[in-house]
C-alpha positions as CSV (number, residue, x, y, z in Angstrom):
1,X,91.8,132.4,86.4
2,X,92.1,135.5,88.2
3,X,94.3,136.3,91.4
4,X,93.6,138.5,94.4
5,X,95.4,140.0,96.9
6,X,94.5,140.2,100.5
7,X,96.3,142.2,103.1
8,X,97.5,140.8,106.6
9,X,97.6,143.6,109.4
10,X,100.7,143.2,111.8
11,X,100.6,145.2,114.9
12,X,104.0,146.8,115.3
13,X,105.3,147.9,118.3
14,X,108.5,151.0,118.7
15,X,110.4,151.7,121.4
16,X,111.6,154.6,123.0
17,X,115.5,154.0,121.7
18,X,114.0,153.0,118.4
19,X,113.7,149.5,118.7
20,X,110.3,147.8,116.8
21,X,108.5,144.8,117.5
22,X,106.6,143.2,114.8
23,X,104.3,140.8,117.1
24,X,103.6,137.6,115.0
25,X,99.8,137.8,115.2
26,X,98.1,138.5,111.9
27,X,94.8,140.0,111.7
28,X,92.7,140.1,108.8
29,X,91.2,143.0,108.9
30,X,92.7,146.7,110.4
31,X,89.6,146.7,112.3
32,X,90.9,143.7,114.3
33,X,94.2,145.5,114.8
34,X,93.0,149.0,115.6
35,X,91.0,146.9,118.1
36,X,94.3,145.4,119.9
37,X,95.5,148.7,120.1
38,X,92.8,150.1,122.0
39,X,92.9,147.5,124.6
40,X,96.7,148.1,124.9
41,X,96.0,151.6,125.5
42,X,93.6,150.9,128.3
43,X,96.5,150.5,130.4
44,X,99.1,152.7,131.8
45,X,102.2,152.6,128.8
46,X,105.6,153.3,129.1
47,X,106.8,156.8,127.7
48,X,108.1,156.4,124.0
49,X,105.9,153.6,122.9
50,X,103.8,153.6,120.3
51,X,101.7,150.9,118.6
52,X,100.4,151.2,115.0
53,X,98.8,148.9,111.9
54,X,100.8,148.1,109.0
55,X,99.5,146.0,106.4
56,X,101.6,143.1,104.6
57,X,100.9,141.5,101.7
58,X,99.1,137.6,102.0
59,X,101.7,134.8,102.9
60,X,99.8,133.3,100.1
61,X,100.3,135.1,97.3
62,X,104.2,134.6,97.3
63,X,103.9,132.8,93.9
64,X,104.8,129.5,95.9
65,X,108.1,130.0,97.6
66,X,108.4,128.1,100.8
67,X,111.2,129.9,103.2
């Protein structure tokens, strides 16, 4: 039996103070998430925002713990 790993994209949000957002929405593929981004950006944004991609590793390759 063999095991893969597939990466989740979260879209994370900073703030201007510091502050980040990690919105809850997964995406499975960066595509999807560099996507959302550019929509975001077709609006006016607040100074000190920023929006990037950061991959996470599968909810499902945890080994099984349920938290």
């Amino acid at each position: 039996m063999t095991s893969t790993a597939a990466l989740i994209w979260y879209l994370v949000i900073a703030g201007p103070q510091g502050g980040m957002v990690v919105l809850p929405s997964t995406f499975d593929k960066r595509e999807q998430c560099t996507a959302a981004i550019t929509e975001y950006q077709k609006q006016p944004t607040p100074a000190g925002w920023s929006l990037q991609c950061v991959p996470s590793a599968s909810p499902f390759a945890d080994n099984g713990s349920a938290e």
